[in-house]
Every structure is written in C-alpha cells, then in structure tokens.
C-alpha positions in Angstrom: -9.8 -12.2 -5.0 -9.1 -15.0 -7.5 -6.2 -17.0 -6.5 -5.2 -17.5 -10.6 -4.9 -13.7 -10.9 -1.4 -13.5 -10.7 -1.0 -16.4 -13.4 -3.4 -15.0 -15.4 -1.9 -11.4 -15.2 1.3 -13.4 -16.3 -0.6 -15.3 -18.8 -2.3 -11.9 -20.2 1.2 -10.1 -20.2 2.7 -13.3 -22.7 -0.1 -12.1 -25.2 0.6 -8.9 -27.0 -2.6 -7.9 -26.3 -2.3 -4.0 -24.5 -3.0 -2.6 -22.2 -3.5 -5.2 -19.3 -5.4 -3.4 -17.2 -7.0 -5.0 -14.0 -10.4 -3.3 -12.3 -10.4 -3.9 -7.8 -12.0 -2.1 -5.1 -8.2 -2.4 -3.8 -9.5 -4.0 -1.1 -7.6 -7.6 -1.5 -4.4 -6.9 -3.0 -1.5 -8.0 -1.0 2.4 -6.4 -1.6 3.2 -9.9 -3.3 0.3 -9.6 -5.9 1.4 -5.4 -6.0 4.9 -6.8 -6.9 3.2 -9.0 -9.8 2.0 -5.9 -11.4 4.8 -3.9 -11.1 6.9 -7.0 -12.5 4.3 -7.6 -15.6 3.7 -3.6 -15.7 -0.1 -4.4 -15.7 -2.5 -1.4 -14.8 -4.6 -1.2 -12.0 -8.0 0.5 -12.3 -10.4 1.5 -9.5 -13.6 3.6 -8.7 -13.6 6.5 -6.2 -17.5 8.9 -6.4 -17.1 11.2 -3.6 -15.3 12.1 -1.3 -18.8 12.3 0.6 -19.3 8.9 2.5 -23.4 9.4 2.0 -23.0 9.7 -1.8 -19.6 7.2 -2.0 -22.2 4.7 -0.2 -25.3 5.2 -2.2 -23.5 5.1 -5.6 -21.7 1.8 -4.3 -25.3 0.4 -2.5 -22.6 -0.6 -0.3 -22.9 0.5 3.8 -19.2 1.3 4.6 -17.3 1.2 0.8 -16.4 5.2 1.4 -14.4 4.0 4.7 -13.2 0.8 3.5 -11.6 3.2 0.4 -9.9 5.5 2.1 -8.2 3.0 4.1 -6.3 1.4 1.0 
C-alpha cells in the first residue's frame, strides 16, 4: 500500500472531481486509513470471482487470493 494514499485521497477529495473511488484487494487497509475514507466519503472498490477457491485462484493466478479474501 502506498504510504501517500491517504494524502492523495485527501488531495483527490479537494478536487471536485466525483466519484473518488479507490480499487484494493482489501488486504492492506488498516482502521486509520478505513477512517480516512469514511472522513473524505471516498469509495472503495474490490474484486470477488467465486466463491470457489479453484476458480477465485485461477482467475486471480494467485495461489491462496480466495483465502486471503475471505479473511478481510
């Protein structure tokens, strides 16, 4: 995780550009970077393809991303 995301969510909010929408695996994001969404109402976007761990993992080419997922 970039350690400037939460200034540049802060940054992105100051624009009137919307949405501000940020794409993770979840994997990274702590309660104090949660709370900078929440406070700059930025929208979080992830990726879920099955709820099959053989298909999750083939679609991701990552051994392990359907566990990891359903963890967060």
């Amino acid at each position: 995780m970039n350690a400037a995301l939460a200034s540049m969510m802060a940054k992105a909010r100051g624009t009137r550009y919307e949405p501000v929408e940020v794409f993770s695996n979840l994997n990274a994001i702590a309660d104090r970077l949660l709370e900078t969404f929440i406070r700059h109402n930025i929208k979080i976007a992830t990726s879920f393809y099955s709820a099959r761990k053989s298909v999750h993992d083939t679609i991701t080419k990552v051994n392990g991303s359907h566990r990891r997922r359903w963890k967060t």
